[in-house]
ROSE-4610 file (N, C-alpha, C; in Angstrom, 1 decimal, always signed):
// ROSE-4610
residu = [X/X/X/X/X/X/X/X/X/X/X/X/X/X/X/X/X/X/X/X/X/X/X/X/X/X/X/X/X/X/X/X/X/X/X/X/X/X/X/X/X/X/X/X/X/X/X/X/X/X/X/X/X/X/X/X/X/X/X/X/X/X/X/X/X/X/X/X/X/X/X/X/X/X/X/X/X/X/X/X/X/X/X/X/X/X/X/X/X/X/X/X/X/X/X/X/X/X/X/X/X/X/X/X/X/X/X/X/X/X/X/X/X/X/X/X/X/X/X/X/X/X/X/X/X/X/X/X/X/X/X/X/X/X/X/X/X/X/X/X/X/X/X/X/X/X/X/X/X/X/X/X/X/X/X/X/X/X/X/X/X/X/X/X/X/X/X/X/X/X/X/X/X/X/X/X/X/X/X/X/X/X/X/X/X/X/X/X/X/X/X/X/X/X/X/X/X/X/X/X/X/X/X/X/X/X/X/X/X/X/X/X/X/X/X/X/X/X/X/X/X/X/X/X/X/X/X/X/X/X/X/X/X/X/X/X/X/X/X/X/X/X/X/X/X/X/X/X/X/X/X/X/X/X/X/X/X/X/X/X/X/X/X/X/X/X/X/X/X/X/X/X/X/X/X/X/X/X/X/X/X/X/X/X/X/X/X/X/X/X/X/X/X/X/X/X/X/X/X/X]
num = [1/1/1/2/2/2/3/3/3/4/4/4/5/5/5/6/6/6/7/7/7/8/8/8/9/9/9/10/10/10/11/11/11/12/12/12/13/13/13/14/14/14/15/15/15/16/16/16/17/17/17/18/18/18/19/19/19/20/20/20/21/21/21/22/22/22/23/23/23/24/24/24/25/25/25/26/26/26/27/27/27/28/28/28/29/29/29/30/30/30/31/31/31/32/32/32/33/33/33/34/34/34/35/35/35/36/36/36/37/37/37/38/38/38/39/39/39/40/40/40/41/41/41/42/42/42/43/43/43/44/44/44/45/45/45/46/46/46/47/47/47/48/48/48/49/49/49/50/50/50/51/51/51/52/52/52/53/53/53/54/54/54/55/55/55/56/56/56/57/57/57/58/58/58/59/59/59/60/60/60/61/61/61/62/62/62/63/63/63/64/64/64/65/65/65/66/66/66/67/67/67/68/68/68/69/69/69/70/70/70/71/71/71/72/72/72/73/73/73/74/74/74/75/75/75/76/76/76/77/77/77/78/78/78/79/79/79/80/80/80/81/81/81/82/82/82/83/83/83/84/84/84/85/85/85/86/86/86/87/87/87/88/88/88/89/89/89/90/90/90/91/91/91/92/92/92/93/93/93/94/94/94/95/95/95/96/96/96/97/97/97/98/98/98/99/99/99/100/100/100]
x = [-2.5/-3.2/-4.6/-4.9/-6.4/-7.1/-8.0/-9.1/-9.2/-9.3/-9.6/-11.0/-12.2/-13.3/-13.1/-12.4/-12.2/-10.7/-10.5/-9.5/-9.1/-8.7/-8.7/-8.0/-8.9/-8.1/-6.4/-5.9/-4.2/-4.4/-4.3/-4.2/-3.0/-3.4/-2.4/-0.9/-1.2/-0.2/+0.7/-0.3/+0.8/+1.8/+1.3/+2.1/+3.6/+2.9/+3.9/+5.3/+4.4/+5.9/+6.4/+5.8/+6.5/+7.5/+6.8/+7.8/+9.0/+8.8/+9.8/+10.7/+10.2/+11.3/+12.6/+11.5/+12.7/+13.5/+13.7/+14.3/+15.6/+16.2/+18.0/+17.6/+16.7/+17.0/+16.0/+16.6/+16.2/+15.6/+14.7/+14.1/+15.2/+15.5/+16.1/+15.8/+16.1/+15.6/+15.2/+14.6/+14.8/+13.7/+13.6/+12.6/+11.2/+10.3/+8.7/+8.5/+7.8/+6.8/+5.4/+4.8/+3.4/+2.9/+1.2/+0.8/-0.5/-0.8/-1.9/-2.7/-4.4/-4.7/-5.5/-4.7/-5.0/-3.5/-3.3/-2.2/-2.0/-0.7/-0.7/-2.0/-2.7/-3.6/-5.5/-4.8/-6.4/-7.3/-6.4/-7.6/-6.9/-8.5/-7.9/-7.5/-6.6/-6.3/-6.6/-7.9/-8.3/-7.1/-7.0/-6.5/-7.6/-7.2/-7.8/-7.0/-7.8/-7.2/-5.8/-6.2/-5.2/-4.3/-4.1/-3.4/-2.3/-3.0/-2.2/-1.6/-2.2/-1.4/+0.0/+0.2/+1.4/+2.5/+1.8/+3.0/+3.8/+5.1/+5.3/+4.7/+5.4/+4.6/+4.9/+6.3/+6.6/+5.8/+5.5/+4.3/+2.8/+2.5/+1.5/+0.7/+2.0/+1.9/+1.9/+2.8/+2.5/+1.0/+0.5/-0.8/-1.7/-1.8/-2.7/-2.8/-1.1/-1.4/-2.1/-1.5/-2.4/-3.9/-4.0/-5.4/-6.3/-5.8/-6.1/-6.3/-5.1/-5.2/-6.2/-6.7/-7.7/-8.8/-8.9/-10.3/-10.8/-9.5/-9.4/-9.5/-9.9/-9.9/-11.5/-12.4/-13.4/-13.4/-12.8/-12.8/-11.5/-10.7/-9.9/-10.3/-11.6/-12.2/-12.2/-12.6/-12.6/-11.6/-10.2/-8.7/-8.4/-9.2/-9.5/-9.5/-8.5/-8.5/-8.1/-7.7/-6.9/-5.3/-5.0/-3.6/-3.0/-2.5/-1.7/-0.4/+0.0/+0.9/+1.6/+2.9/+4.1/+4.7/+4.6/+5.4/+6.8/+7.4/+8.6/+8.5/+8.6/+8.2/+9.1/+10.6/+11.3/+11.5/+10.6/+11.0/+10.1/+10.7/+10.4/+9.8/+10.2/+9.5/+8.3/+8.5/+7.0/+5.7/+6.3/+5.4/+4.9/+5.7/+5.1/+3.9/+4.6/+3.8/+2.5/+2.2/+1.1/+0.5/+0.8/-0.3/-0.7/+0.2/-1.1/-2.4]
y = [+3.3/+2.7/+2.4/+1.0/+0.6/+0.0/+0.6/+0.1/-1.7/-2.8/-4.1/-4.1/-4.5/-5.0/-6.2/-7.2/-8.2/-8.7/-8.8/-9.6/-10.6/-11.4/-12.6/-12.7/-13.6/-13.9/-14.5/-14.3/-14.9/-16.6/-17.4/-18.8/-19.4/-20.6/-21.5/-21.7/-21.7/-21.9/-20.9/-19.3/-18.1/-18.1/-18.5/-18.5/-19.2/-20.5/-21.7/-20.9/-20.8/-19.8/-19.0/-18.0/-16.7/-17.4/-18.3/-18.7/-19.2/-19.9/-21.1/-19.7/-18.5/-17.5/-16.8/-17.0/-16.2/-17.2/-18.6/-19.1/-19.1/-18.7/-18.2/-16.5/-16.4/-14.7/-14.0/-13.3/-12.1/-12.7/-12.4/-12.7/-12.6/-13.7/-13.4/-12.2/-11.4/-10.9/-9.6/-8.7/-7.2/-6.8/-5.9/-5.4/-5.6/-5.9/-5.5/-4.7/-4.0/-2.9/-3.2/-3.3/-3.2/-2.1/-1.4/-0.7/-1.0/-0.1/-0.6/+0.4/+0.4/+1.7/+1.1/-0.2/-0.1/+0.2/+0.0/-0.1/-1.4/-1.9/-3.2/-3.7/-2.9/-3.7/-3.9/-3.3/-3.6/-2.2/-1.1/+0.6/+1.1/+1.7/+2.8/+4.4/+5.1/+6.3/+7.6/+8.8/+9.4/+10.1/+11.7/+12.6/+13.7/+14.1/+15.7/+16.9/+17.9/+19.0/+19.3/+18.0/+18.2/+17.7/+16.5/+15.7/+17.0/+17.6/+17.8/+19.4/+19.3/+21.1/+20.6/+18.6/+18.6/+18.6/+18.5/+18.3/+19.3/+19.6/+20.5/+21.2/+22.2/+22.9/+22.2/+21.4/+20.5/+19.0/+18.2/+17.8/+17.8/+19.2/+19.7/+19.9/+20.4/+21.0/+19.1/+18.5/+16.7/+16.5/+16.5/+16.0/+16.2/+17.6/+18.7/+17.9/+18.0/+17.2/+15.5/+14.9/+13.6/+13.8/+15.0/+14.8/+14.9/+15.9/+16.5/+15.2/+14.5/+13.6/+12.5/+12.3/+11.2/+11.6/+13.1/+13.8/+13.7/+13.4/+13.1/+11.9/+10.7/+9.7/+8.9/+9.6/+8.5/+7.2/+6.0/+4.7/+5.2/+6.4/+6.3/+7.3/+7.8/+9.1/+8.8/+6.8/+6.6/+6.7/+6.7/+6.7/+8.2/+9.3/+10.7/+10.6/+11.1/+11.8/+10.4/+9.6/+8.5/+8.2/+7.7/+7.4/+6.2/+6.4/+5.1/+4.2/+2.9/+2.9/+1.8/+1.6/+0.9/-0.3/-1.0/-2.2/-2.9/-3.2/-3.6/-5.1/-5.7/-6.8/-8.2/-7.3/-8.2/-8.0/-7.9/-7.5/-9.1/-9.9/-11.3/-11.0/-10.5/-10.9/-10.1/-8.6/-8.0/-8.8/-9.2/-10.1/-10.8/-12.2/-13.1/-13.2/-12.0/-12.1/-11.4/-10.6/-9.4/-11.0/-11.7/-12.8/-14.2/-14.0/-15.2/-14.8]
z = [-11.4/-10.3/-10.9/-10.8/-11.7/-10.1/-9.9/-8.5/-8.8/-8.4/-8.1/-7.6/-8.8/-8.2/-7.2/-7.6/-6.8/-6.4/-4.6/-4.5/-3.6/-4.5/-3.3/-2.2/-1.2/+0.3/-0.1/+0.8/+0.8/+1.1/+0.6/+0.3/+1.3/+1.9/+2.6/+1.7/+0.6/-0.7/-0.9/-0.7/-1.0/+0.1/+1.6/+2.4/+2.7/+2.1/+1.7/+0.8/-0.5/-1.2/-0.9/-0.1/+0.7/+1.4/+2.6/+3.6/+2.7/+1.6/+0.9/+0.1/-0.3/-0.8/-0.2/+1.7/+2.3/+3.2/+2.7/+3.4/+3.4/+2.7/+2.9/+2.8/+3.9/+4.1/+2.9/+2.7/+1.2/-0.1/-0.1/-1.9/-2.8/-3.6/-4.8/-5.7/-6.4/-7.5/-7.2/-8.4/-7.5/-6.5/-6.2/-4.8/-5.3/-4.4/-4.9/-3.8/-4.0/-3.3/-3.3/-2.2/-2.4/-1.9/-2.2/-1.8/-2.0/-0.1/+0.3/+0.4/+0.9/+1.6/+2.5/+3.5/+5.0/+5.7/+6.8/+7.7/+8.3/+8.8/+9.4/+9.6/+10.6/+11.1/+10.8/+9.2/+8.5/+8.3/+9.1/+8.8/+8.2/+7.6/+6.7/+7.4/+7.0/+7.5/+6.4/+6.5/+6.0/+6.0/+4.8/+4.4/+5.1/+6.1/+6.6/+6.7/+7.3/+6.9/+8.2/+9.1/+10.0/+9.8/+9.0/+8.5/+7.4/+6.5/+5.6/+6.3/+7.2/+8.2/+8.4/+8.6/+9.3/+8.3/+6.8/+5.5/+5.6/+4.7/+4.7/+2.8/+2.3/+1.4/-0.1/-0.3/-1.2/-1.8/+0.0/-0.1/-0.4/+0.1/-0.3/-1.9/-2.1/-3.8/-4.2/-4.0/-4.4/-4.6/-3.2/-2.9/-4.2/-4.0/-4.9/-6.2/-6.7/-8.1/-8.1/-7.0/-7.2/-6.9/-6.3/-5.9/-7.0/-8.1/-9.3/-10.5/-10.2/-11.2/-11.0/-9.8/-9.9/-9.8/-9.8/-10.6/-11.8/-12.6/-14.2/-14.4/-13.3/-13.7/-12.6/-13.5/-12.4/-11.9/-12.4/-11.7/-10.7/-10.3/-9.1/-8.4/-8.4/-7.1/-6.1/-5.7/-4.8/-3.5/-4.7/-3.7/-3.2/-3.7/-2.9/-1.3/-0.9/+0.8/+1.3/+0.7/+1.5/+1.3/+2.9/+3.2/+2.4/+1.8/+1.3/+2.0/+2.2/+2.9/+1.9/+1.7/+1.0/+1.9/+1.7/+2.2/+1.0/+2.3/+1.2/+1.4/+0.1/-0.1/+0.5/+1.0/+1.0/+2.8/+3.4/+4.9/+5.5/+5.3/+6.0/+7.3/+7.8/+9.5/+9.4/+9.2/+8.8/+8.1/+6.9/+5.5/+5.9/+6.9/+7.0/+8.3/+9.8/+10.8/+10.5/+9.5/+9.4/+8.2/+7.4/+6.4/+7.0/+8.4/+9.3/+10.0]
């Protein structure tokens, strides 16, 4: 995971292709994943202590190590105590109503 000083707006063009990918349905080709650290609707969702009471202890122990690892990496401190959320790249109706 490398932080992005810069990224650009979504372009009339990207939309164009997207729409033009899923027109017989499903993206060709294998799955993309994207990952974000807003939610549908643009916020970000912190990591608190309330938040991680609701994990269970497998999670937990997860967290710890990622949390550890981006201590070892100063250009990703920033991504500390934040939610991340995954989109699947091939869910047409989602992709396209959330990039207008």
């Amino acid at each position: 995971m490398v932080p992005m000083p810069i990224v650009r707006l979504v372009l009339k063009g990207d939309i164009t292709k997207l729409e033009a990918d899923f027109f017989n349905s499903y993206r060709d080709g294998d799955r993309v994943f994207y990952m974000s650290a807003t939610d549908s609707k643009g916020n970000f969702q912190f990591v608190d202590d309330e938040v991680r009471a609701s994990w269970s202890p497998n999670w937990a122990q997860a967290n710890a190590v990622f949390e550890t690892q981006l201590d070892d990496d100063l250009s990703l401190t920033s991504y500390k105590n934040n939610m991340f959320f995954i989109w699947d790249g091939n869910h047409k109706f989602f992709c396209l109503e959330n990039l207008y």
